[in-house]
N, C-alpha and C positions, 0 to 999 in steps of 0.2 A: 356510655353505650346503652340506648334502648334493648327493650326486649321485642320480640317479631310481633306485627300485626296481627290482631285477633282474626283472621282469614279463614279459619276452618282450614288452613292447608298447611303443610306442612315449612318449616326454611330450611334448606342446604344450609350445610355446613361447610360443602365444599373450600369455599375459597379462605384465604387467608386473612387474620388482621391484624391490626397492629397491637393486640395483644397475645398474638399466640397464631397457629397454626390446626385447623383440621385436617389430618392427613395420613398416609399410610408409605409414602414412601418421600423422602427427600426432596425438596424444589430448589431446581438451581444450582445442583453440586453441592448443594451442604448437607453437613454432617450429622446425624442426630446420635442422642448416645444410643450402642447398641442395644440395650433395654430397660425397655420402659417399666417406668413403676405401675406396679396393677391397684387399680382401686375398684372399691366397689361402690358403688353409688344408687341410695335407697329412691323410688320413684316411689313414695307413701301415697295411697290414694284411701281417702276414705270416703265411707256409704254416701257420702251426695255429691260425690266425685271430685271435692277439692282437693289439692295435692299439699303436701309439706314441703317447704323451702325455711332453708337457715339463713343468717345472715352471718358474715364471717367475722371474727372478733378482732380487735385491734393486735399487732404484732404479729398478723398472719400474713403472706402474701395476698393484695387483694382485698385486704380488710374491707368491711363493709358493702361486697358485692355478696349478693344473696346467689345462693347455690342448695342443689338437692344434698341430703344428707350422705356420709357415710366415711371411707377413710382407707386406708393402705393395708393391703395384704399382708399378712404376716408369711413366713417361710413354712412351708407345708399346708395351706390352710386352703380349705374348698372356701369359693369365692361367696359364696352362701353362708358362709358358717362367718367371714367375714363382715359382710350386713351386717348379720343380727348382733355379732361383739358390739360395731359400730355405732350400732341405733342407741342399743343399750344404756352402750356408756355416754353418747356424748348427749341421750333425748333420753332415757329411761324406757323406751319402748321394749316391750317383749315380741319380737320376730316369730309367728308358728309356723311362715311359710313365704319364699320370696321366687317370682319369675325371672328366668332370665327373660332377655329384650333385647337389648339394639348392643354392643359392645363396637369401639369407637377409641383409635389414639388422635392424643393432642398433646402439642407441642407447645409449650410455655416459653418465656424467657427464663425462668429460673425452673423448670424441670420436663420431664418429657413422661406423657402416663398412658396407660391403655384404661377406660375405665371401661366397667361390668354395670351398665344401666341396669336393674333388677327394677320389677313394678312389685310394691308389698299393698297385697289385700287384706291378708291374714295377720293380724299383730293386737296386740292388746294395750293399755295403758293410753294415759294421758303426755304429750310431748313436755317435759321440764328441759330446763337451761340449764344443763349442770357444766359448760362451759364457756359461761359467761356469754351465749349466743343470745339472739335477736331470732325468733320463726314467727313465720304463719304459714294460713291453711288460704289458700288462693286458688280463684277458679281457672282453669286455661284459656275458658275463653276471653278471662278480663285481667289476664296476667298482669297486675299493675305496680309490681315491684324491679326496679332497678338500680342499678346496673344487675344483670344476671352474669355469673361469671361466664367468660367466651365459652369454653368448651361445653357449656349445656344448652347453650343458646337457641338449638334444633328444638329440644325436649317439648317445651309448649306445642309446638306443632304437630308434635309425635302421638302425642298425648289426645288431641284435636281430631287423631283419625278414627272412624267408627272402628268398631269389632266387625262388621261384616263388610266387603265391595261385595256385589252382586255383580252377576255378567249375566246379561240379556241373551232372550229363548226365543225373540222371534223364529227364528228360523226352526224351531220346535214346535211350536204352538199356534204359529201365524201371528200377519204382525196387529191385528186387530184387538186379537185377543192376548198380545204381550202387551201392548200402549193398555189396555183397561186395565191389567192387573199392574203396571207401574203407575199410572193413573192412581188406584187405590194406597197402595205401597206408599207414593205422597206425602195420601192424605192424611193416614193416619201415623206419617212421621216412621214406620218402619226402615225405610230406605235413605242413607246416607250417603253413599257411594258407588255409583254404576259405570260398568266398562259397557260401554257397545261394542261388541266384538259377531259379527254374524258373515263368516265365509261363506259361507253355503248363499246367500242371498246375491242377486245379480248386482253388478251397482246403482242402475234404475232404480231398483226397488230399495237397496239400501237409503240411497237419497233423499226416497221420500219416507222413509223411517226414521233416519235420522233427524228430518224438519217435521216431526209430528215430535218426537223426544226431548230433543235440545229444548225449547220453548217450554215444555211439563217442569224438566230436570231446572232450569234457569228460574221460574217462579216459585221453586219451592226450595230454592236454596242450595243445590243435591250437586256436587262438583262429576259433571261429566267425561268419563274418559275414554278415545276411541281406540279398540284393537289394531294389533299388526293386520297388514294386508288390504287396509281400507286408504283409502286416496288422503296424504298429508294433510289437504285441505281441511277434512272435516275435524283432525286433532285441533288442528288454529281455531277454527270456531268453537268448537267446547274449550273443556280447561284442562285437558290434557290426554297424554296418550300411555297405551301400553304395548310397549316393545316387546318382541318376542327373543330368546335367546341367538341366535342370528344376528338380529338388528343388534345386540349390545356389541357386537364384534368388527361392528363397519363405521369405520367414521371415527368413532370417539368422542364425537363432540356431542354435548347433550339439547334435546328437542327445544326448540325455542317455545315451552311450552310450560303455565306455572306447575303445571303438575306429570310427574313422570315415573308411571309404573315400567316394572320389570315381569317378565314370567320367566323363570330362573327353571334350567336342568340339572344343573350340575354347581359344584360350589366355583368353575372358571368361570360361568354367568353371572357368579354370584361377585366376582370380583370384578370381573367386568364392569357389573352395573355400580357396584361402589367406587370405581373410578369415575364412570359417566355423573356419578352424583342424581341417582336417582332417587326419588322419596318414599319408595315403598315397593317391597319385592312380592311376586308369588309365586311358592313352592307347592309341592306334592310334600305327603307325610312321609316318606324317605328320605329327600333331600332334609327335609326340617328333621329327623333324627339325627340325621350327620352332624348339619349346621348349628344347630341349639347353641347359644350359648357363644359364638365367635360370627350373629349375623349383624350385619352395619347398618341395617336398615330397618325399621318395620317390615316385617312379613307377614302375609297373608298363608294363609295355609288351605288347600284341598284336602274334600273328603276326611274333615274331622269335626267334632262337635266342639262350639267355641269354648266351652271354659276345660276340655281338653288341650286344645289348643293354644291357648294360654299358658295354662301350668306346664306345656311341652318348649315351650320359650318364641311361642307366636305373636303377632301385635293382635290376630282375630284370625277369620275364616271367609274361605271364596264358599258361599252356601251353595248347595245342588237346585235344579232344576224345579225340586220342589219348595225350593222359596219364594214361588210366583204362582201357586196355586192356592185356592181361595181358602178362608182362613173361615 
């Protein structure tokens, strides 16, 4: 089993395989065991953003597929407090601080688990083998170790998406003066991830902002996503869409598109969109106080400061209006 294309985008986890199951309820009439074992699972990143992965040791299930660090809850234990026993003992690392992130059950042939993705900034020490493990420190985008066990298999891709999407101000600013300041935004590698999203504009005009966009966003590499309410069409030509809470309740079937946000109200959009198998959600900082800590997806977070938003259990942040003004 490979690990996902280096794509800058994220892989669904959705569908099944023949070692396991990503899933939240039953396929098929069968039975899972009533609950699931909890783990917690370290997402170690260090200052030049390589991640830590183990290799699994022989006489384990899985031996020798490489997996992110960490291990099984104990009874009583905050899933945090979890990590850092785990890092501890099986790497030596001292934990001073772990995010939540994405949390996610999978269904094994020999067990069934909910795991606690956690990203660790914060920690100190050098990684030792104290059981008998295999690590390295790998970049995401040239993730070149395999077999990855199935259930993390997403993680590269997760990992791949910036701290900020931005959502375009034409229809604030004018579209002249939005195209120069994405224009610059570019240039200087600022901008990683753009929604076009512009209601207020007729579709004439959006038209032709959108074919002055696509072509900027396409040569610099910058995966494009179009808001609810604008004509299907223009999702298919970029690299994907963002559904609005609404759209995740019609249909069910997810956008024939590589890329597909959510703008989530409530935590039924939130489940919504983790059925539809969408790659990335965005909440308001209410719903993200609720959510923390049980969300299935990358989220983006409004109206908070990114490394706030972080430590509040977000993947990044949807920036205000003043992240298009001149710098």
């Amino acid at each position: 089993m490979s690990t996902p294309a280096s794509t800058g985008l994220p892989t669904s986890a959705a569908a099944a395989t023949s070692t396991g199951t990503s899933t939240d309820a039953p396929a098929g009439g069968a039975s899972y065991p009533p609950d699931p074992v909890d783990v917690a699972v370290g997402v170690v990143i260090r200052a030049d953003g390589k991640v830590l992965i183990g290799q699994r040791p022989a006489g384990k299930p899985y031996a020798g597929w490489w997996e992110f660090p960490g291990g099984k809850r104990e009874p009583g234990e905050e899933i945090a407090a979890t990590l850092a026993r785990e890092l501890h003992e099986e790497l030596g690392l001292e934990v001073h601080a772990s995010c939540a992130w994405v949390t996610r059950e999978f269904v094994y042939p020999h067990a069934h688990v909910r795991l606690y993705f956690r990203r660790v900034f914060d920690y100190s020490g050098s990684p030792q083998s104290r059981e008998g493990q295999s690590f390295a420190w790998v970049d995401v985008d040239r993730f070149d170790r395999a077999p990855l066990l199935p259930a993390t298999v997403p993680v590269p891709g997760w990992l791949r998406l910036p701290p900020e999407c931005a959502v375009s101000v034409a229809g604030l600013i004018g579209d002249d003066a939005f195209v120069a300041a994405l224009e610059h935004r570019l240039r200087t590698r600022r901008l990683r991830l753009l929604v076009l999203h512009e209601p207020a504009l007729a579709p004439a005009r959006f038209e032709h902002l959108f074919a002055r966009v696509l072509p900027a966003c396409r040569q610099a590499g910058v995966p494009l996503l179009v808001g609810p309410g604008h004509a299907p069409s223009f999702a298919r030509a970029a690299q994907g869409t963002l559904l609005s809470g609404d759209d995740l309740h019609r249909g069910g079937v997810r956008p024939p598109c590589r890329l597909v946000a959510a703008a989530c109200r409530d935590r039924g959009d939130l489940e919504a969109a983790h059925r539809l198998g969408v790659d990335l959600a965005v909440v308001d900082a209410a719903l993200l106080s609720r959510a923390a800590g049980t969300l299935r997806q990358p989220t983006y977070v409004i109206g908070m400061p990114v490394q706030e938003a972080i430590a509040s259990g977000a993947h990044g942040i949807v920036p205000g209006a003043e992240f298009w003004q001149a710098e």
